[in-house]
PQR file with spaces between the fields and no chain letter, atoms N, CA, C, O and H, PARSE charges and radii, in Angstrom:
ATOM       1  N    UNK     1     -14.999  -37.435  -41.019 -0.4000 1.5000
ATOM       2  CA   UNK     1     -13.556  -37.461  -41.127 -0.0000 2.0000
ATOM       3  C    UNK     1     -13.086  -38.849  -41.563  0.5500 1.7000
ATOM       4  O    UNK     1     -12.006  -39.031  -42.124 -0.5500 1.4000
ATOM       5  N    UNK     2     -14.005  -39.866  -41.257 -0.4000 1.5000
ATOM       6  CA   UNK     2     -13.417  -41.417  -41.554 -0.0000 2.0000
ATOM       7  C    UNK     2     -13.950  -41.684  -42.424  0.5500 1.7000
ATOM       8  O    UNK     2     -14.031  -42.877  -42.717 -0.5500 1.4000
ATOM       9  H    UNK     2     -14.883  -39.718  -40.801  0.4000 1.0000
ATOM      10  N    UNK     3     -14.633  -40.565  -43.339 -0.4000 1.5000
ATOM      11  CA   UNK     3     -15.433  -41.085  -44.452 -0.0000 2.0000
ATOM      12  C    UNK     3     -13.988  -40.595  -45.379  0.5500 1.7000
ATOM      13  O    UNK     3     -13.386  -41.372  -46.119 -0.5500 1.4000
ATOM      14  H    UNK     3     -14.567  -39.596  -43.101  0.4000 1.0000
ATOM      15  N    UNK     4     -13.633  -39.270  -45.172 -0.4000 1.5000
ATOM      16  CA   UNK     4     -12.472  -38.383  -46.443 -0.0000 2.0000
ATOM      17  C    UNK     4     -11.911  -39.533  -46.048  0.5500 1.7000
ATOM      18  O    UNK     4     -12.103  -40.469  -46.824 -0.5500 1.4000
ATOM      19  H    UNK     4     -14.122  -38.639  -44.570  0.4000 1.0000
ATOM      20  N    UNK     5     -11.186  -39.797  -44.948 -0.4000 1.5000
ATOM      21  CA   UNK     5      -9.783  -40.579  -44.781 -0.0000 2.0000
ATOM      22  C    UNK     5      -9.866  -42.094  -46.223  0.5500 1.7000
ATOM      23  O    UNK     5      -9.099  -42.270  -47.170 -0.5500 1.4000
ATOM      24  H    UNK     5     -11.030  -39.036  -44.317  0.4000 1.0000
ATOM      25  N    UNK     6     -11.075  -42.894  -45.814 -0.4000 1.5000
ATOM      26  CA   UNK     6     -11.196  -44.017  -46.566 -0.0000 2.0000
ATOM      27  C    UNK     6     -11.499  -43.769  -47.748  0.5500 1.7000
ATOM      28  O    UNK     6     -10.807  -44.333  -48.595 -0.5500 1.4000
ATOM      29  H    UNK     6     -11.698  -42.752  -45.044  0.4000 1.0000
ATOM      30  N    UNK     7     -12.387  -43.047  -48.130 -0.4000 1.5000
ATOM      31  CA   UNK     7     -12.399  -42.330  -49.429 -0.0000 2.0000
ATOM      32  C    UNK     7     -11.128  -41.908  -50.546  0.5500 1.7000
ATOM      33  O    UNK     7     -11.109  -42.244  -51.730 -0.5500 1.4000
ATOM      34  H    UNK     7     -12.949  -42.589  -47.441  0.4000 1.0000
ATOM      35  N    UNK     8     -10.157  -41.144  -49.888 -0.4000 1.5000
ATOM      36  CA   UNK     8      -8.899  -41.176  -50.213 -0.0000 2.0000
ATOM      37  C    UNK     8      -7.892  -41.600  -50.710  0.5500 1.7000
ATOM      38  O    UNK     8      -7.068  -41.345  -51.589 -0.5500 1.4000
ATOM      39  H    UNK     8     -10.172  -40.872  -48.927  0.4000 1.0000
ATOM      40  N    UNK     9      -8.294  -42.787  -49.451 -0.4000 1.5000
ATOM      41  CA   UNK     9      -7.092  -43.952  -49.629 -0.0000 2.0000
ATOM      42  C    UNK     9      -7.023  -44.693  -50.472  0.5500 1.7000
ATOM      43  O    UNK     9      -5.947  -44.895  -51.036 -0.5500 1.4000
ATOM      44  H    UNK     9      -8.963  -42.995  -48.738  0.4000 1.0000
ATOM      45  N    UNK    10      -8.581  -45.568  -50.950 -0.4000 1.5000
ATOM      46  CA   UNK    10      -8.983  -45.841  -51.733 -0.0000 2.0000
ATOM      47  C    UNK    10      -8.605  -45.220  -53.407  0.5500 1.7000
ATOM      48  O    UNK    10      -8.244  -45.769  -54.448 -0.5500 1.4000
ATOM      49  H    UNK    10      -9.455  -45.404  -50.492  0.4000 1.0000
ATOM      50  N    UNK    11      -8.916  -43.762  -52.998 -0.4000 1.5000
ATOM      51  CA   UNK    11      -8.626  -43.252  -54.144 -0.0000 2.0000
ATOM      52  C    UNK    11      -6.981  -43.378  -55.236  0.5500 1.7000
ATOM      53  O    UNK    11      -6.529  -43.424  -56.380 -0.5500 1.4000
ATOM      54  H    UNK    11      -9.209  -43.316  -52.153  0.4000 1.0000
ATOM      55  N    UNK    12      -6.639  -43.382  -53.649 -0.4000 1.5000
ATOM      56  CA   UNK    12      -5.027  -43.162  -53.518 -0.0000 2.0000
ATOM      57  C    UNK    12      -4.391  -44.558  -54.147  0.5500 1.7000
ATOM      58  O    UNK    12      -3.474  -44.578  -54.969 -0.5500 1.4000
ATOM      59  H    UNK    12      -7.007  -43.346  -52.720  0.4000 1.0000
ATOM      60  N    UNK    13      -5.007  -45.632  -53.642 -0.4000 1.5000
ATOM      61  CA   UNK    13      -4.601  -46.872  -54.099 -0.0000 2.0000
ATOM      62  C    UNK    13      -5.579  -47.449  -55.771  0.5500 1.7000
ATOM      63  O    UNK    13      -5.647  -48.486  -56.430 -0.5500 1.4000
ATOM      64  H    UNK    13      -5.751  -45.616  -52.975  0.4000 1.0000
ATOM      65  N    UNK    14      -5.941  -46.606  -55.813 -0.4000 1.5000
ATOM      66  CA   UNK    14      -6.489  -46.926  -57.603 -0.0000 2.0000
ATOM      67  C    UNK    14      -5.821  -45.793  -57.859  0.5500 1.7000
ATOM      68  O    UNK    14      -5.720  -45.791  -59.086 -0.5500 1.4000
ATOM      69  H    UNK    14      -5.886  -45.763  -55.278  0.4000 1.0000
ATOM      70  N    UNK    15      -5.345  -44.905  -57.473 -0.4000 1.5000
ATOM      71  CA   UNK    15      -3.793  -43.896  -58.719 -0.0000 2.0000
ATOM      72  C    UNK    15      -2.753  -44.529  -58.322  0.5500 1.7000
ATOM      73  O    UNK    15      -1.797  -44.011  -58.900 -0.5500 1.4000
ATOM      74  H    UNK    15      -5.428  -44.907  -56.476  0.4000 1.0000
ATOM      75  N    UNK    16      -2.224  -45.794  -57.312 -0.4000 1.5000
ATOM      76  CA   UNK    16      -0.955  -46.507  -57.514 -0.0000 2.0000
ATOM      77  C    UNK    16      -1.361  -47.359  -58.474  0.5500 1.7000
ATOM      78  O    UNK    16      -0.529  -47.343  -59.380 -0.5500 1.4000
ATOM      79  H    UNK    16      -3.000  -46.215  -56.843  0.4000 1.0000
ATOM      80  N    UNK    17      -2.228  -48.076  -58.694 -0.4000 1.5000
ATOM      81  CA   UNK    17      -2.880  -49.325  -59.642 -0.0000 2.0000
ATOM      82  C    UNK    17      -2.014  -48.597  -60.715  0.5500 1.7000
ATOM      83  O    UNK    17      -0.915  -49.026  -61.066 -0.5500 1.4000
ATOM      84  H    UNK    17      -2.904  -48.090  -57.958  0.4000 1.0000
ATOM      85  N    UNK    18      -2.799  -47.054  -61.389 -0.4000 1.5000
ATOM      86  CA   UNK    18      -2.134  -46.599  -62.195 -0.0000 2.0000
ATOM      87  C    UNK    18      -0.740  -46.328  -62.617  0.5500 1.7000
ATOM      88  O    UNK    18      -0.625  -46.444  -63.838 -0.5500 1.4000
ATOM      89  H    UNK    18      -3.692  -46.706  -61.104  0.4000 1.0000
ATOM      90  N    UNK    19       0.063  -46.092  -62.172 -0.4000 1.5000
ATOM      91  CA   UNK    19       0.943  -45.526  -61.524 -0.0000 2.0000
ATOM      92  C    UNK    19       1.568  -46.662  -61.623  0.5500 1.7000
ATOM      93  O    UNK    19       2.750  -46.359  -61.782 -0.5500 1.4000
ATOM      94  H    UNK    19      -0.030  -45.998  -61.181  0.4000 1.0000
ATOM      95  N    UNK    20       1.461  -47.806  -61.621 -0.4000 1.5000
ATOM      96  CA   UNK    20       2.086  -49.055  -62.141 -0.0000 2.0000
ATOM      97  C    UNK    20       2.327  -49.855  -63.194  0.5500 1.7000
ATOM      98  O    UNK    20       3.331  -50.472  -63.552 -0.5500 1.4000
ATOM      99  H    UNK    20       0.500  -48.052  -61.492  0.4000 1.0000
ATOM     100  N    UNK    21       0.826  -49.701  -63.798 -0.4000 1.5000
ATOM     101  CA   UNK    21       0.358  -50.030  -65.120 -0.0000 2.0000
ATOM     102  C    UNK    21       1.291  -49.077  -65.928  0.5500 1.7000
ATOM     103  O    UNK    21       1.744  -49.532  -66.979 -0.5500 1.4000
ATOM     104  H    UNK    21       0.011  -49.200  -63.507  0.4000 1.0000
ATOM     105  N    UNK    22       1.636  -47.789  -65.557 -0.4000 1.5000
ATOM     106  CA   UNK    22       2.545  -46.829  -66.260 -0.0000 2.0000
ATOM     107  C    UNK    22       3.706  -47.059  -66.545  0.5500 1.7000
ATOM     108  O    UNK    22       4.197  -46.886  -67.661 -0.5500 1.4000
ATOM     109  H    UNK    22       1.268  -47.420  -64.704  0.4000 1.0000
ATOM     110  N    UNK    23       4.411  -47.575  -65.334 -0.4000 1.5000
ATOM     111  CA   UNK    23       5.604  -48.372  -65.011 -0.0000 2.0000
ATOM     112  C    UNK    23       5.968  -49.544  -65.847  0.5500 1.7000
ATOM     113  O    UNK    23       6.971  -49.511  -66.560 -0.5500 1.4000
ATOM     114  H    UNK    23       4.012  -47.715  -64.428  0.4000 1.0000
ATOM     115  N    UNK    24       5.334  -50.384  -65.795 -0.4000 1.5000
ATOM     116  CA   UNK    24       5.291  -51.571  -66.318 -0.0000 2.0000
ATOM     117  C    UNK    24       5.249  -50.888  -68.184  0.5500 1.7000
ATOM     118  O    UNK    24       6.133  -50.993  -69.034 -0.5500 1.4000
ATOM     119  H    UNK    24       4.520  -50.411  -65.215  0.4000 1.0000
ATOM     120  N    UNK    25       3.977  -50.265  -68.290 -0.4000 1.5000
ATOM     121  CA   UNK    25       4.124  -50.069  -69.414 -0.0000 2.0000
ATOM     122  C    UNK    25       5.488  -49.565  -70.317  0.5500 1.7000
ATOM     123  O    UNK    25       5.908  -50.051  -71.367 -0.5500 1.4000
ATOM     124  H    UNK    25       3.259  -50.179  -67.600  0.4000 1.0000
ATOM     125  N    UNK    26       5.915  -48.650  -69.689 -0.4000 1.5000
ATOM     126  CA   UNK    26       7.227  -47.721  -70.161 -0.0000 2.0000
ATOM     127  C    UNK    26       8.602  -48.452  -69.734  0.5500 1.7000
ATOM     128  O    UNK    26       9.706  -47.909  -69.780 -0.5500 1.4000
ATOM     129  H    UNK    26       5.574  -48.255  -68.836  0.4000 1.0000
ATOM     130  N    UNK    27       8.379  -49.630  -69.359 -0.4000 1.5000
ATOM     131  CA   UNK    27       9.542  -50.719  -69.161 -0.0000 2.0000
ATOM     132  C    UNK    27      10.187  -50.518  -67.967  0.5500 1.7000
ATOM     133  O    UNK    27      10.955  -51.457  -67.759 -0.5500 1.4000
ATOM     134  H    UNK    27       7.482  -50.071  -69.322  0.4000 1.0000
ATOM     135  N    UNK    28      10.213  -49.412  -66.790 -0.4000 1.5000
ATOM     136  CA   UNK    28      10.910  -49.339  -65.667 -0.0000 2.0000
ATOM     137  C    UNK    28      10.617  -50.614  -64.858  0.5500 1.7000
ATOM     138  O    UNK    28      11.572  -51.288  -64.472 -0.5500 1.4000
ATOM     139  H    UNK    28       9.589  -48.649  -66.959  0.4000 1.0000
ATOM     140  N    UNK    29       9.533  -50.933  -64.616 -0.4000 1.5000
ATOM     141  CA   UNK    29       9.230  -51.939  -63.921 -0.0000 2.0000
ATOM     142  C    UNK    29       9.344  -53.529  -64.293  0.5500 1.7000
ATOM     143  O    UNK    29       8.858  -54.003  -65.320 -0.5500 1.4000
ATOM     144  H    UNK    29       8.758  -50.384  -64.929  0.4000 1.0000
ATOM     145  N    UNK    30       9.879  -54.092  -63.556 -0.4000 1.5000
ATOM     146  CA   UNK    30      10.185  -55.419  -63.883 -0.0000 2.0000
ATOM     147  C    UNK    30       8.799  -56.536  -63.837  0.5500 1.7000
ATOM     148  O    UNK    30       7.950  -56.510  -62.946 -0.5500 1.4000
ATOM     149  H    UNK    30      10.274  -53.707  -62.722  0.4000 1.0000
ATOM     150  N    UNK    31       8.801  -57.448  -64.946 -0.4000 1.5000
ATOM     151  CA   UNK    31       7.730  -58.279  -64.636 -0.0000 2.0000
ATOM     152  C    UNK    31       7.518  -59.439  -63.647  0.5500 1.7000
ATOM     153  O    UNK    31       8.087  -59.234  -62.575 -0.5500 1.4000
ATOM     154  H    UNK    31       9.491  -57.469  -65.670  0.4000 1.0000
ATOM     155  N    UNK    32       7.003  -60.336  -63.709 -0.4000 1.5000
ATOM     156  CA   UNK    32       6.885  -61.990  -62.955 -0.0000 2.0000
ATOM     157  C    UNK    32       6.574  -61.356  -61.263  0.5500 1.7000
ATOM     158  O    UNK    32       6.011  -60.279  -61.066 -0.5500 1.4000
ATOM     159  H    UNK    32       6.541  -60.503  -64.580  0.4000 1.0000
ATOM     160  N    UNK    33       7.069  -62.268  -60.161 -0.4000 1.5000
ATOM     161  CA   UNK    33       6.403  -62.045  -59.162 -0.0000 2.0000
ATOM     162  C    UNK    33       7.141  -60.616  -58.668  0.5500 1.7000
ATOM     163  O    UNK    33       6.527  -60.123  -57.722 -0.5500 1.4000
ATOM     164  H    UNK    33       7.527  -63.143  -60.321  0.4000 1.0000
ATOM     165  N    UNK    34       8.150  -59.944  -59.027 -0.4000 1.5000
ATOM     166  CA   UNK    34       8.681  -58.562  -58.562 -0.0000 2.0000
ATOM     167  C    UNK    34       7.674  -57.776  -58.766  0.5500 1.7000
ATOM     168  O    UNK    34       7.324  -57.009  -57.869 -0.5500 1.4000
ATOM     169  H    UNK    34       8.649  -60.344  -59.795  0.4000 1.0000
ATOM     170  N    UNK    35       6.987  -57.817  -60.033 -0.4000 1.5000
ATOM     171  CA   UNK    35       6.744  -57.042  -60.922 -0.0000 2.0000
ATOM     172  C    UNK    35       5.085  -56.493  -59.719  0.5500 1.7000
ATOM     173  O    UNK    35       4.674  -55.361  -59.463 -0.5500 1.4000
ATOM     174  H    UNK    35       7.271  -58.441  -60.761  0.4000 1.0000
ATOM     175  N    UNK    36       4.512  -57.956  -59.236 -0.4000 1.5000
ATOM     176  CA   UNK    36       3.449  -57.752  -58.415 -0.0000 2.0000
ATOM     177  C    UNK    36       3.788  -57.621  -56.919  0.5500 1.7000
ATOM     178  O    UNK    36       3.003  -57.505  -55.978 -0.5500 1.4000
ATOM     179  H    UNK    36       4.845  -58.875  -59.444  0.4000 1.0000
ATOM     180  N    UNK    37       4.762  -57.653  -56.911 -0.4000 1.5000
ATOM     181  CA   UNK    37       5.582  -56.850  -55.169 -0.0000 2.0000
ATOM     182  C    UNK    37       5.480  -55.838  -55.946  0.5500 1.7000
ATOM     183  O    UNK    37       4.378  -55.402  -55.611 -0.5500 1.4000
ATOM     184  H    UNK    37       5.400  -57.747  -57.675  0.4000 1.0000
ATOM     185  N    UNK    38       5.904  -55.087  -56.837 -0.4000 1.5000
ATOM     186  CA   UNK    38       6.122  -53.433  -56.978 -0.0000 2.0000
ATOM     187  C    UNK    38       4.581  -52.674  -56.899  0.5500 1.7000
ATOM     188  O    UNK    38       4.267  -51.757  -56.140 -0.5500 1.4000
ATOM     189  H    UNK    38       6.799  -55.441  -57.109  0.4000 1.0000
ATOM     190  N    UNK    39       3.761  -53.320  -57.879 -0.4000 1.5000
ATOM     191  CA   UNK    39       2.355  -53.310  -57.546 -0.0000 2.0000
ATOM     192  C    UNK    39       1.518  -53.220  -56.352  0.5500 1.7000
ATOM     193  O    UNK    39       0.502  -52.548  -56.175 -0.5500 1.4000
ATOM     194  H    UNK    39       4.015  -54.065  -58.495  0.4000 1.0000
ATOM     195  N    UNK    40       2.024  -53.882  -55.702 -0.4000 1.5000
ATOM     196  CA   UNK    40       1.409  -53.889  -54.017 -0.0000 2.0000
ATOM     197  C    UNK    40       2.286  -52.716  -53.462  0.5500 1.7000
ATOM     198  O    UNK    40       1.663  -51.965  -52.711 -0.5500 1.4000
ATOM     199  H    UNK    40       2.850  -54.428  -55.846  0.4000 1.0000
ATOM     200  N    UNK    41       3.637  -52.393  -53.678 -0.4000 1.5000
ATOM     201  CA   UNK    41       4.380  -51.592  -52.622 -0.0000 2.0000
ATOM     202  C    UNK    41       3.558  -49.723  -53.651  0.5500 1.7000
ATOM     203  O    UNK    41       3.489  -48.596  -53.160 -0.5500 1.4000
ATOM     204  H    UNK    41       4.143  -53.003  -54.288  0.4000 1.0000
ATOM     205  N    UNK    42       3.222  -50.068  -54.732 -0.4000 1.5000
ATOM     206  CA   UNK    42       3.363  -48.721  -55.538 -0.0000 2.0000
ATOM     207  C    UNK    42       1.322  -48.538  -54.786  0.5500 1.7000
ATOM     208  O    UNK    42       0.907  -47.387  -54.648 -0.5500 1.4000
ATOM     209  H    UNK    42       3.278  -50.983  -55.131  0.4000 1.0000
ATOM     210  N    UNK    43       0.635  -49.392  -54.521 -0.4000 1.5000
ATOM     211  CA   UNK    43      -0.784  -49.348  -54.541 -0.0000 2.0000
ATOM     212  C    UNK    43      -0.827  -49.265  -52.687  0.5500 1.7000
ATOM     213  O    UNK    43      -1.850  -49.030  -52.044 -0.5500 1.4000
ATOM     214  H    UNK    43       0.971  -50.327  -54.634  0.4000 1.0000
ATOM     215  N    UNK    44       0.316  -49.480  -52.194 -0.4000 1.5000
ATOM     216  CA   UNK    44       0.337  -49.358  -50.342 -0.0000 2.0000
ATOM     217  C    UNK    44       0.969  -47.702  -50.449  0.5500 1.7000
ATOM     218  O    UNK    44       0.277  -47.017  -49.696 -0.5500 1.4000
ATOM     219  H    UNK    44       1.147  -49.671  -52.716  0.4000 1.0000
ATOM     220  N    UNK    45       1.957  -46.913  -51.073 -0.4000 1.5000
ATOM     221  CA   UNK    45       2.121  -46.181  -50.909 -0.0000 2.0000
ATOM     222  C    UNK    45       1.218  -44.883  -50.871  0.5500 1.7000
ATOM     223  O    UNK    45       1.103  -43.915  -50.119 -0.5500 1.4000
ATOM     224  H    UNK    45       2.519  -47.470  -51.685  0.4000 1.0000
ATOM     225  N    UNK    46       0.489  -45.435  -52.329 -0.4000 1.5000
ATOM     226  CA   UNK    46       0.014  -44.471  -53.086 -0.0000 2.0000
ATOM     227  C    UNK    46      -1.474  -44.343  -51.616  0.5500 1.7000
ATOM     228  O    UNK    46      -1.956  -43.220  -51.473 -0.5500 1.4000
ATOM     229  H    UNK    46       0.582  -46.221  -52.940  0.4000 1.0000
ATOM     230  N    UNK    47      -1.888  -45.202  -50.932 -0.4000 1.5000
ATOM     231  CA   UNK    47      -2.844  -45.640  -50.388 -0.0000 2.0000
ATOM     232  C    UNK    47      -2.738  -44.958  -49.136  0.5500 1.7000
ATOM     233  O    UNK    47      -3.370  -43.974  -48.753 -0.5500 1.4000
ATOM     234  H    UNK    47      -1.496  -46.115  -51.048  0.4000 1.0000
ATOM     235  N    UNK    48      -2.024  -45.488  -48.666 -0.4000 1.5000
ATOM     236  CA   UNK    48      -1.220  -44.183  -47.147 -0.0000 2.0000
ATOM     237  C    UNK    48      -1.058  -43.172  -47.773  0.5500 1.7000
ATOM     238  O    UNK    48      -1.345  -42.296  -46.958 -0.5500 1.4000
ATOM     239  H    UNK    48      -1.510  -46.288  -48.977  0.4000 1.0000
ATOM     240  N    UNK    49      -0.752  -42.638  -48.804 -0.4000 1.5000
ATOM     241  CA   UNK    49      -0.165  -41.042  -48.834 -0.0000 2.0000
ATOM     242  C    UNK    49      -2.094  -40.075  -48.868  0.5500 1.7000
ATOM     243  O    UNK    49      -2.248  -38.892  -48.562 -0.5500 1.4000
ATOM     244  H    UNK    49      -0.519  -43.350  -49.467  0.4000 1.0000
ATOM     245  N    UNK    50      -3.099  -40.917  -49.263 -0.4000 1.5000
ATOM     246  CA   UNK    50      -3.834  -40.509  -49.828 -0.0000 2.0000
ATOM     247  C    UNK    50      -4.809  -40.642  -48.568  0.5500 1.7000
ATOM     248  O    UNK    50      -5.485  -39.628  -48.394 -0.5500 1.4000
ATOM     249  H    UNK    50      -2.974  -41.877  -49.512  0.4000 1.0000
ATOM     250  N    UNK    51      -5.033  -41.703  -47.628 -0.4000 1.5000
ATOM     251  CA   UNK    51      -5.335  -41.669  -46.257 -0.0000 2.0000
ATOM     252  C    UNK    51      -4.890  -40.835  -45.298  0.5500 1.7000
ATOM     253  O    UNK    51      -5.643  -40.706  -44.332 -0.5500 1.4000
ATOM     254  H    UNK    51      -4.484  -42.526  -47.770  0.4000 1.0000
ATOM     255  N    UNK    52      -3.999  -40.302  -45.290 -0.4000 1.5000
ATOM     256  CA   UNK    52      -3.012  -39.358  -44.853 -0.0000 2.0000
ATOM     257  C    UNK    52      -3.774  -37.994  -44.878  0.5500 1.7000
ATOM     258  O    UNK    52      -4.151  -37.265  -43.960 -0.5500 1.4000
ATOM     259  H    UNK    52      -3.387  -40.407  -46.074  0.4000 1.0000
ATOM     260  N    UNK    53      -3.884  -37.883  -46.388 -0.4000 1.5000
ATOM     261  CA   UNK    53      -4.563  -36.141  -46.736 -0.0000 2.0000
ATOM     262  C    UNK    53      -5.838  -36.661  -46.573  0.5500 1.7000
ATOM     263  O    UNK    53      -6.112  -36.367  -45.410 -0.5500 1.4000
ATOM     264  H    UNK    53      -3.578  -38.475  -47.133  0.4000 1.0000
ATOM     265  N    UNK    54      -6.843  -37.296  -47.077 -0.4000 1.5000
ATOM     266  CA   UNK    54      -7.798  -37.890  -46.379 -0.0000 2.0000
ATOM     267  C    UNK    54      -7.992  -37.037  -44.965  0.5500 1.7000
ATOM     268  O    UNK    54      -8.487  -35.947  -44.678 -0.5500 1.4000
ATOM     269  H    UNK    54      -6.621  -37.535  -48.022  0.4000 1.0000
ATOM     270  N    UNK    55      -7.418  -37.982  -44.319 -0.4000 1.5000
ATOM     271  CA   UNK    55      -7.621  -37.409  -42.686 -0.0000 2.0000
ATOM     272  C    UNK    55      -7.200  -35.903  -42.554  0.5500 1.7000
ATOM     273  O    UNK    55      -7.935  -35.187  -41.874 -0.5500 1.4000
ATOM     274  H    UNK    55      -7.015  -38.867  -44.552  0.4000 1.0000
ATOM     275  N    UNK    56      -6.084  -35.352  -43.141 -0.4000 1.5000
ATOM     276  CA   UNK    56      -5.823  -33.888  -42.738 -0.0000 2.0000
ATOM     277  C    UNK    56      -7.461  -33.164  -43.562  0.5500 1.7000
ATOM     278  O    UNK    56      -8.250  -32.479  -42.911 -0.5500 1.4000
ATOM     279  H    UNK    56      -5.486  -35.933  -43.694  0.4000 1.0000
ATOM     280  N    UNK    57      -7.588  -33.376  -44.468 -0.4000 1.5000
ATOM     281  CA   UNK    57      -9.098  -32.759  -45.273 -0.0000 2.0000
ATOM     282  C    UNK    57      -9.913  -32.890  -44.278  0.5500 1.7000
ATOM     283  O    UNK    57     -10.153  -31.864  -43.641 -0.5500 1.4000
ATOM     284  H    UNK    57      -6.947  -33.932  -44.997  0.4000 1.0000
ATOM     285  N    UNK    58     -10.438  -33.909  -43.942 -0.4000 1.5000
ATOM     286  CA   UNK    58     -11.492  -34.648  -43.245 -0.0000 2.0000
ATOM     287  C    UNK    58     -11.924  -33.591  -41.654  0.5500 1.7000
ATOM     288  O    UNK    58     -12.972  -33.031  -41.333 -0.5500 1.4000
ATOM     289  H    UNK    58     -10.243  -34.743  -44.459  0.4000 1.0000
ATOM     290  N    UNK    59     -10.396  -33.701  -40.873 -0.4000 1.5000
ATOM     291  CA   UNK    59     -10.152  -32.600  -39.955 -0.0000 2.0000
ATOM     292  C    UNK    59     -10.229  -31.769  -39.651  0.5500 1.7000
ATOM     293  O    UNK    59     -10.552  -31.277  -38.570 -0.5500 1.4000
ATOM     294  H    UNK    59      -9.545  -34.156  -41.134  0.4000 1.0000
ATOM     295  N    UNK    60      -9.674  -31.073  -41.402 -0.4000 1.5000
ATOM     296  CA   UNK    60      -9.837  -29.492  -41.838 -0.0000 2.0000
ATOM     297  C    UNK    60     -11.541  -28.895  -41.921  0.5500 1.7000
ATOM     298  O    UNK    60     -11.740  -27.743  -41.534 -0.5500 1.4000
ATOM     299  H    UNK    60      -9.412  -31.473  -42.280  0.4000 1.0000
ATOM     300  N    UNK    61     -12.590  -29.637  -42.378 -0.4000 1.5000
ATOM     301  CA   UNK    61     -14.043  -29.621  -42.895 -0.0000 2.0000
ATOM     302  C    UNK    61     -14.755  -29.836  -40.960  0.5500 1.7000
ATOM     303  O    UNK    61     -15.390  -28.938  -40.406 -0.5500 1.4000
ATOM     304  H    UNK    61     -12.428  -30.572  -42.692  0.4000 1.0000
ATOM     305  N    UNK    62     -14.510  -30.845  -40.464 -0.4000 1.5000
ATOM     306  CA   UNK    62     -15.017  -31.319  -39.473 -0.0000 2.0000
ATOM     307  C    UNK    62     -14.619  -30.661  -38.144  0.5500 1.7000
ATOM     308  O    UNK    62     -15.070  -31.093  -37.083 -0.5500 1.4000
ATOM     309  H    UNK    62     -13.995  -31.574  -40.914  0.4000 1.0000
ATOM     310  N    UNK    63     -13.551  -29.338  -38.210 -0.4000 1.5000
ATOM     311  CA   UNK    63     -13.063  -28.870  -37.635 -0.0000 2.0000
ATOM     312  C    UNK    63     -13.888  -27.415  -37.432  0.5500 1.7000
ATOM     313  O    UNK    63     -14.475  -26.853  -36.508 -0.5500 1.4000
ATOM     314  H    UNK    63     -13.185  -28.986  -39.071  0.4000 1.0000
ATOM     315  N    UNK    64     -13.530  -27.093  -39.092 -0.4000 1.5000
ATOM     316  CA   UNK    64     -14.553  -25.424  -39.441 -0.0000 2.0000
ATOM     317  C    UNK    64     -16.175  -25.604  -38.576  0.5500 1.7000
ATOM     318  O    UNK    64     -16.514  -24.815  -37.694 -0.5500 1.4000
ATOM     319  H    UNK    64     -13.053  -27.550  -39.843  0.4000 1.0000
ATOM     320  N    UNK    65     -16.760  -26.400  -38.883 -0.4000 1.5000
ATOM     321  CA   UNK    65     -18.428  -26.727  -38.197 -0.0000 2.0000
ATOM     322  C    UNK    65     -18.023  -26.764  -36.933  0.5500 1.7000
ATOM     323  O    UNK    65     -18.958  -26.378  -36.231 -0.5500 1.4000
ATOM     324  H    UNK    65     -16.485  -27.041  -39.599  0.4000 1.0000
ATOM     325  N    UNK    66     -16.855  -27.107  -36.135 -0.4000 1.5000
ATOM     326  CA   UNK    66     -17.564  -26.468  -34.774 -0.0000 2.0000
ATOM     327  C    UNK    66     -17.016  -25.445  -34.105  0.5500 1.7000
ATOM     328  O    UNK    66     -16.895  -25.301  -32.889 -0.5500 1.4000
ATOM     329  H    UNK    66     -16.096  -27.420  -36.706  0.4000 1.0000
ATOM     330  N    UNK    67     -16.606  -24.555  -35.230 -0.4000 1.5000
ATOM     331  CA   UNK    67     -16.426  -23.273  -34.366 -0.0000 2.0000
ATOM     332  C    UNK    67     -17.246  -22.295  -34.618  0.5500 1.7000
ATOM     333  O    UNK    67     -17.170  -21.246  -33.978 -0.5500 1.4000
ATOM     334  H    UNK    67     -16.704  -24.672  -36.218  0.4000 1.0000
């Protein structure tokens, strides 16, 4: 279960990486030091949302085996 969770999150925070680079690219996102606050807040979100299902997966798998 703490393997999905970190696995996830991880995952989760390299699709905010993306998810920024997108941003930035298509001009919504502002550059200079905002630009790497948005980066950190878009790569913390994306990171919890993905630790999150992580753990509900993780639960769901580790749950079925012991019944």
């Amino acid at each position: 279960m703490i393997a999905c969770a970190i696995g996830f999150g991880v995952l989760g925070a390299g699709i905010g990486i993306l998810a920024a680079i997108i941003g930035f690219k298509m001009g919504v996102l502002g550059g200079g030091f905002g630009g790497y606050m948005e980066l950190f807040v878009s790569m913390s979100v994306f990171g919890i949302l993905g630790a999150a299902l992580g753990g509900y997966v993780g639960n769901r798998i580790t749950r079925s085996k012991d019944k």
